[in-house]
N, C-alpha and C positions, 0 to 999 in steps of 0.2 A: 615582474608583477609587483606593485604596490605594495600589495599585505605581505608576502614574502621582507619587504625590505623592511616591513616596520616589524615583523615577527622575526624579525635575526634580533633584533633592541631588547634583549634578554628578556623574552617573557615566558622562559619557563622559573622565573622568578612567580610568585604568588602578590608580589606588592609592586610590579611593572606596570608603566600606563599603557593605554593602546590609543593610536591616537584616532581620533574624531571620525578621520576621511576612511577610518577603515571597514564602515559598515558599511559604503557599497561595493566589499569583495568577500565578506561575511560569510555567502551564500554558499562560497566552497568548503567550509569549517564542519567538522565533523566533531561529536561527543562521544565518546565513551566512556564508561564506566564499569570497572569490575568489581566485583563483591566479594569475592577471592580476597584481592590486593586492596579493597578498600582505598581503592583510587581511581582519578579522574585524569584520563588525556586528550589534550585536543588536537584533532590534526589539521592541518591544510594540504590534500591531497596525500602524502608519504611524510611529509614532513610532522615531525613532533612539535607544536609551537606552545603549549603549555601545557604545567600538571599539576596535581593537587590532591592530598588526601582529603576520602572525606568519612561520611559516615551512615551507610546503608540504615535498611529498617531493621528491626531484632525482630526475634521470635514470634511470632502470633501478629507481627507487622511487618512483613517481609517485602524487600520491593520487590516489584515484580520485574524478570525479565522480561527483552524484547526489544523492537523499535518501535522510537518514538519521535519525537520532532519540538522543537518549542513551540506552545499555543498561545503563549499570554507569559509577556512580562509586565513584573509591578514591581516601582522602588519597595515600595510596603505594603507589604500586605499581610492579615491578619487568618490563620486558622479557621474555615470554616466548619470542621472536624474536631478539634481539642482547644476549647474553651479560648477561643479567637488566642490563640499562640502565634505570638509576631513568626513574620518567613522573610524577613528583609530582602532585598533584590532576587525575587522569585520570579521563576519560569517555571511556567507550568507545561505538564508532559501527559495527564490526562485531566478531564473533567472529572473526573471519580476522584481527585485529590492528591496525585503523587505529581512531585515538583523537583525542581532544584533552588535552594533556596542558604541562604544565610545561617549560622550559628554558632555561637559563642560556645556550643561542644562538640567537638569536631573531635572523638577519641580514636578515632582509626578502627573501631570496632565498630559492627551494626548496634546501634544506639536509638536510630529516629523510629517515627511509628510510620516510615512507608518510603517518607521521601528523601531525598539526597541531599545531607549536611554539607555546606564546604565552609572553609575559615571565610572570614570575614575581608579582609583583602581580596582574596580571590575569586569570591563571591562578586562584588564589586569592579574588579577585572573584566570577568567573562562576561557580565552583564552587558559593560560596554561592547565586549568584541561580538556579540551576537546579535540576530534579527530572530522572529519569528520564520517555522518553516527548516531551520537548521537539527538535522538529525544530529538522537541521541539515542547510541545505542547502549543498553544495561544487560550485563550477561558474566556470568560466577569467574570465567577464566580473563585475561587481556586477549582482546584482539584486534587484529593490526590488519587494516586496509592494505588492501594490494592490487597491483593493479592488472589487469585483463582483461583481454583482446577476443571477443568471440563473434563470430559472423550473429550471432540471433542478439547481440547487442546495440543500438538504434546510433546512429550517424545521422552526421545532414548531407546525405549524398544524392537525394534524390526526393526535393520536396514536392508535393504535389497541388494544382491546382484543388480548392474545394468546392465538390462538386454543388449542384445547385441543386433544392430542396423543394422541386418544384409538387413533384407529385409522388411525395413517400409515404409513409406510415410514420405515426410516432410511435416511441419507446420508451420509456422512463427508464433514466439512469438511477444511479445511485442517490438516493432524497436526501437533502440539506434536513428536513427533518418528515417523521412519520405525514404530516400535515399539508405537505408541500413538496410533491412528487415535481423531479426533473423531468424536460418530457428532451426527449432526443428521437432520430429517424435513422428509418433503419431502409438501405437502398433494397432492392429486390430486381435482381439482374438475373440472366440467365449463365453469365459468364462465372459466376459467385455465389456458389450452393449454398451457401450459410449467411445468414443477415449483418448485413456492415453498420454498425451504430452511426449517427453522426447527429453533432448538436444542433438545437434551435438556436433563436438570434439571441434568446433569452442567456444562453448563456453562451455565448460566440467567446472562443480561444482569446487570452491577453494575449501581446506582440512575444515572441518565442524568448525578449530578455526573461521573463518572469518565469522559474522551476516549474517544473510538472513533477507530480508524483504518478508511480506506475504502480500495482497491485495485478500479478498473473497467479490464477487462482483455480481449484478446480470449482468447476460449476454448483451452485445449490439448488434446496426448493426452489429458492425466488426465481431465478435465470430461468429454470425448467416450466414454471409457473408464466414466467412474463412471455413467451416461446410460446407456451401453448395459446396463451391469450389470444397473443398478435395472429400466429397461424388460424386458426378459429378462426377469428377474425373475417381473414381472407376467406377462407371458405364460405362464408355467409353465418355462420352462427353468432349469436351477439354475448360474445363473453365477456363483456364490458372492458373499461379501458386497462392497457397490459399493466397492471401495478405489482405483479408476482404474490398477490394478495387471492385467496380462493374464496371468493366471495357467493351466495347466491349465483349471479348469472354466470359468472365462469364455471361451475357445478353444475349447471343446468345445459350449458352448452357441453361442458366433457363429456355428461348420461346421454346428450340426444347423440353425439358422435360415435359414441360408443354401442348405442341402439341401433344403428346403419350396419354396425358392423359384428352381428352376436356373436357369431365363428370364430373372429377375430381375437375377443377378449370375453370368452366362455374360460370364465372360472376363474378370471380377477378380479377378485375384492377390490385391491386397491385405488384409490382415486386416481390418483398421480403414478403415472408406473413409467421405467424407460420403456415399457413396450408401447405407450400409449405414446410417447413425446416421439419414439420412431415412425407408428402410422401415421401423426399429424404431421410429421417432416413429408412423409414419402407421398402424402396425400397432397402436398404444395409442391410436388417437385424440389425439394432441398439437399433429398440425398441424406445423408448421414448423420444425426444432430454431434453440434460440439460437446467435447466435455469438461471447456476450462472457459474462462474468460481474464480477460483484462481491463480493467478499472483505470482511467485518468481522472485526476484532481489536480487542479493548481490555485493557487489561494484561498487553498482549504475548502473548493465548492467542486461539486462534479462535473466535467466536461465532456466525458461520453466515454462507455463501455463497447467492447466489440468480442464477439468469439476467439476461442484460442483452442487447438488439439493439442492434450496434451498425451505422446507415447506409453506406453505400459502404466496405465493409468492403478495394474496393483504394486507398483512399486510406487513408496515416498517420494516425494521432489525433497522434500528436506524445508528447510528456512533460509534462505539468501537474501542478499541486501545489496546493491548497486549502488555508489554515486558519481555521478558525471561532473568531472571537475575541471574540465577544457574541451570546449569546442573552435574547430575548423574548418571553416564554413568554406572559404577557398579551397583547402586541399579533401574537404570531406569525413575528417577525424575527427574521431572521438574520443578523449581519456578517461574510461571508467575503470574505477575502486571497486571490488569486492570483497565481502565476508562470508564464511559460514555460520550463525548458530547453531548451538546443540536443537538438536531436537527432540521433542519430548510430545508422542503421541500416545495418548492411553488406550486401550485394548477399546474400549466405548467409541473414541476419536477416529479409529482405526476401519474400525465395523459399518461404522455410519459412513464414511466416507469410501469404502471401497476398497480400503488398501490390506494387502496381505502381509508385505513386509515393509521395514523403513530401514531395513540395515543397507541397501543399495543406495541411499543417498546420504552412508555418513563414511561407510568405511570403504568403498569399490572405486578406487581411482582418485581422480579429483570430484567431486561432487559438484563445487558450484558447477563446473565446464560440463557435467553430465548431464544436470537439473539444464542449463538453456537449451541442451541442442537435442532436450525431449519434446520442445515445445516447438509448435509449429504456428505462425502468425501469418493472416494474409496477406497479400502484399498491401491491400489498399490499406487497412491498419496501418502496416508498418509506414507506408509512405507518410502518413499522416501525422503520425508519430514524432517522424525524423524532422517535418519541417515544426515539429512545437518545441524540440529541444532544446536547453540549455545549459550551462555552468550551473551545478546544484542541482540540478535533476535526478529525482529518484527511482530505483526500481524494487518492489519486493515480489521477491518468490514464497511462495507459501502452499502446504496445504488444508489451512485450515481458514482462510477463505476472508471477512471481514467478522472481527472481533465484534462485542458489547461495545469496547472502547473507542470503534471509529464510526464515525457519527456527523450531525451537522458542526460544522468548524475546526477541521482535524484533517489531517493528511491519513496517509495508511497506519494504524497502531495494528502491529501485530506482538502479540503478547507468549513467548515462549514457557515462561512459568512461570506463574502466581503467587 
């Protein structure tokens, strides 16, 4: 491989050049960052190919943990947070302001007000070795990518024709912004008790070179909300269109569903209940509703969600992080990277979400191998899946679902602590 041969030319040096051809292999390079060791390493797959101290946030500006991905690089750019303070060769890691960026104090202690100092060489360095879309993970301890092998991890061994969108339902994916809902479809087959996302032509798959990000997640309002929509829907009620938004006619349609059925739901207050999302399943024929789903984005825009069950839904999944850094498309392999993050669920985090314990996904076995093979994905998903993958493709496991931080222009930001 190319980048391997110019990443032997000593560039765990801080002042090495990288040469030019090597940002179209960029795409396997991984960031990380510890706040512990107040340093920076970069990998390509297992290998270490450069380092660097640098200089976290201090006190009352602490960066925050988590993954993130570069959004935006600039030779220069100016603070729009503390009195336009130069960030020379900056990439940015959220819209809310935290970067990796240039500076002339780089003390090996948290010093910045958020975002990650490196010297000025090296600064410079990594700039050129990166693209937008290259993860970067930030977290107190080092941690070192490894590699693993698990059946509920995506291969291209079985890609499937897409089917055709002649007479479906739409569904809104994940919206580029509040303004501008994604609309996707969802199949309704007898063979497949639970609804299959798939996209409009509006935003039809790039060719499988270009990364995908994955996000498997436990379900929220909104999933439960766009669910009842759509089903309504079908029934003849006019809940208006699925945006997981409880508007007037989606209110209006839950009281008339729920007035067919007074026995049923005598002596639920609530609007939104799982007892209501189970009678609107079992009342379409669907069977069971899921309780997780899974989220695709690739160049930073949505390209369509699909259900996902996830096992003992009161145990934690934890936080895990997949990258795909060789695909084999002849023999049907795949080499993906994994890590654990700490996880850090507050007692409020916990409650709302269902879970009783989180010690089962940090200290019983191996956790990440535990977290996949809780999770059950359909096949037409997965088929679909496997023919979008590629080199630099991402996965996160999570249970705390889509952050503040991920948004229109942004891959999965998941945020471990703040």
């Amino acid at each position: 491989m190319f980048s391997r041969l110019v990443f032997g030319l000593g560039l765990l040096s801080a002042t090495a050049l990288v040469h030019p051809a090597l940002a179209a292999d960029a795409r396997t390079l991984q960031i990380f960052v510890s706040k512990n060791k107040q340093s920076l390493v970069v990998y390509d797959g297992t290998e270490v190919v450069a380092t660097s101290k640098v200089s976290t946030g201090k006190d009352g500006h602490t960066t925050p943990s988590g993954i993130f991905s570069v959004l935006e690089k600039q030779k220069y750019h100016e603070s729009n947070l503390y009195s336009a303070a130069p960030m020379p060769f900056m990439q940015r890691l959220t819209w809310s302001g935290i970067a990796l960026h240039e500076s002339n104090s780089v003390p090996r202690y948290p010093a910045s007000h958020g975002c990650v100092r490196m010297p000025g060489a090296f600064a410079k360095m990594l700039y050129r070795m990166t693209e937008p879309g290259i993860p970067v993970i930030i977290s107190d301890d080092e941690l070192v990518p490894q590699p693993i092998d698990h059946p509920n991890l995506f291969r291209p061994d079985a890609p499937a024709a897409m089917p055709l969108l002649s007479d479906v339902e739409l569904r809104p994916s994940i919206p580029d912004s509040p303004q501008k809902p994604v609309q996707v479809a969802m199949n309704d087959t007898a063979a497949m008790p639970m609804p299959m996302v798939q996209p409009l032509a509006t935003h039809e798959a790039e060719p499988p070179s270009e990364p995908i990000s994955m996000l498997i997640t436990r379900r929220t309002l909104r999933e439960t909300v766009i669910d009842i929509q759509t089903l309504l829907n079908q029934l003849g009620f006019s809940a208006g269109d699925p945006d997981g938004v409880l508007g007037p006619s989606t209110v209006q349609a839950i009281n008339a569903f729920k007035t067919l059925r007074p026995t049923e739901f005598a002596g639920d207050r609530s609007l939104v209940s799982d007892a209501l999302l189970k009678s609107v399943y079992a009342a379409t024929g669907k069977g069971e509703p899921p309780n997780g789903v899974i989220m695709v984005r690739q160049a930073f825009k949505p390209i369509f969600e699909a259900p996902v069950t996830i096992a003992d839904p009161g145990l934690a999944l934890g936080t895990h992080f997949f990258t795909l850094h060789a695909v084999d498309g002849q023999a049907g392999t795949a080499d993906w990277l994994g890590i654990t993050l700490e996880n850090n669920l507050s007692r409020e985090t916990m409650k709302r979400l269902g879970i009783a314990s989180q010690e089962s996904s940090i200290v019983m076995g191996k956790p990440i191998a535990l977290s996949l093979s809780r999770i059950t994905i359909p096949d037409e998903t997965r088929r679909r899946i496997d023919a979008l993958i590629s080199p630099g493709s991402t996965l996160t496991i999570s249970d705390t679902g889509l952050g503040r931080e991920t948004g229109e222009g942004t891959d999965f930001i998941t945020i471990t602590r703040g």
